[in-house]
N, C-alpha and C positions, 0 to 999 in steps of 0.2 A: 795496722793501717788505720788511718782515722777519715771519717766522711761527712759531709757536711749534709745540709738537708732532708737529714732523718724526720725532722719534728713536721716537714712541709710533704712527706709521702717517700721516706728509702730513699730519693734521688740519687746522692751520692754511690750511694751500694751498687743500686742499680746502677747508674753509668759507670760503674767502676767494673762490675759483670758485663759490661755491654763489652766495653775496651779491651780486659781480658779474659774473652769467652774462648779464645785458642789455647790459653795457658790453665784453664778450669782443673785440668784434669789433675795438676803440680799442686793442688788447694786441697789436702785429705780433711781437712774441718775450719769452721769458724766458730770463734767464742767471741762472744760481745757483752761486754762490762758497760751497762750503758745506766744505770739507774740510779748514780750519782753516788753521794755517800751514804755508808747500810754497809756493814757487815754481809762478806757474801757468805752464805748458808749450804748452795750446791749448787746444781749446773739442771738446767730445765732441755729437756733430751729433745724437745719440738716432734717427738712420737717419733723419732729417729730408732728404733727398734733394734734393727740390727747394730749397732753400734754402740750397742748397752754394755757387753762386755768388754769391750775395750777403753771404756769410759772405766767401767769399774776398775779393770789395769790402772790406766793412767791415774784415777786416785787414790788407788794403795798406797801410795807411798806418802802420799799426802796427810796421812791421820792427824798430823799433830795442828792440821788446821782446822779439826773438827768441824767439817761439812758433815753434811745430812746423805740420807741417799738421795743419789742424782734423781729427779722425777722427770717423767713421762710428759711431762705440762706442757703446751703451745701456747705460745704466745705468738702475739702479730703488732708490726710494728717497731721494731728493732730490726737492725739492719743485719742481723743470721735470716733473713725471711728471704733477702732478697738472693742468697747465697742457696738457703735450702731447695726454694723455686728451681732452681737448675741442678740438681741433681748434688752438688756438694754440703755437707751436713752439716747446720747450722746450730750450734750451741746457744745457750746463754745463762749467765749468773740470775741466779735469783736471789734476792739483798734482802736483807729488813727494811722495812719502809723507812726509817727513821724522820728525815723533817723531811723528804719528799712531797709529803702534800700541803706542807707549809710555805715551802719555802722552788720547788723545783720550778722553773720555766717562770718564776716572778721578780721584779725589782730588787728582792731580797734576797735571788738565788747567787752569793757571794762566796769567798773564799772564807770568810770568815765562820760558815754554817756548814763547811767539811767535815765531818768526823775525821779525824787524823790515822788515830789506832785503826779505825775499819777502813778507810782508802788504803791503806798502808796492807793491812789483813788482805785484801781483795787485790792491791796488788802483785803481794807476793805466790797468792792461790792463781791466779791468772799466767802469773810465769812460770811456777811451776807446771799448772796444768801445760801449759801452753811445750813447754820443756820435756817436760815426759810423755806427751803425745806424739812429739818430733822422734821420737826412742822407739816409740811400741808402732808408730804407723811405718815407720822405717823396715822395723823386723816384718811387720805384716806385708809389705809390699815385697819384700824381697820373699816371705814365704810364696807370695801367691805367682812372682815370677817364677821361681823354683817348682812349683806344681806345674805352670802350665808348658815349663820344658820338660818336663817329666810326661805330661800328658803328649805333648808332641812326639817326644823319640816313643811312647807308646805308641799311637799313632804310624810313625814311621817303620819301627820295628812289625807294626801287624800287618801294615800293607807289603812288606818287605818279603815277611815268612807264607803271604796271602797268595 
């Protein structure tokens, strides 16, 4: 998804969580690549806790992109904020600055001051992440469906012998 009006306060995000606050639930995470060109490094977890191990699943397989470990770091201001705010868990790449503070949000912020190799690096780590999350949330959901029919016919079986 792409949004516009991040730089002016999330707007985009947020109206887009306004629109579909019915369908939340089909949203198991957000990852936001937002900080131009920079080598991504790892995934900043927004104290997202419980969702640490499943993070670390998801980039097992991913080694040969030599991320860091994922950290624990909040940030504010990208638009996983406005995602997190509601209860769905908000990711984000953390980059190497590179000419960011030269050149981002100025006259000069052009195509020609992209690092090619790292957009390129960052976008393949983004679809992978993005890929083997669709994998491992999938299994996870279907476990947690299968507990809580398991929990029910307990349930029903105890009331039944009760």
């Amino acid at each position: 998804m792409l949004f516009s009006g991040e730089e002016q306060g999330l707007y985009g995000s947020q109206e887009y969580v306004k629109a579909h606050k019915n369908d939340l639930e089909k949203i198991s995470a957000v990852l936001v690549h937002d900080t131009g060109t920079g080598r991504v490094l790892t995934l900043g977890l927004h104290d997202n806790y419980q969702d640490r191990e499943l993070v670390d699943q998801v980039l097992a397989p991913l080694r040969e992109l030599k991320l860091m470990e994922p950290r624990m770091a909040r940030s504010f201001g990208t638009d996983h904020l406005s995602f997190d705010e509601v209860g769905v868990p908000g990711f984000f790449c953390i980059q190497e600055r590179a000419e960011y503070n030269l050149t981002h949000h100025s006259q000069s912020d052009t195509f020609d001051k992209v690092w090619k190799d790292d957009l390129n690096q960052g976008r393949g780590g983004v679809g992978g992440v993005g890929l083997q999350h669709r994998e491992l949330a999938g299994d996870v959901a279907a476990a947690a469906a299968a507990l809580q029919s398991r929990e029910r016919c307990d349930k029903e079986r105890g009331s039944a012998e009760g």
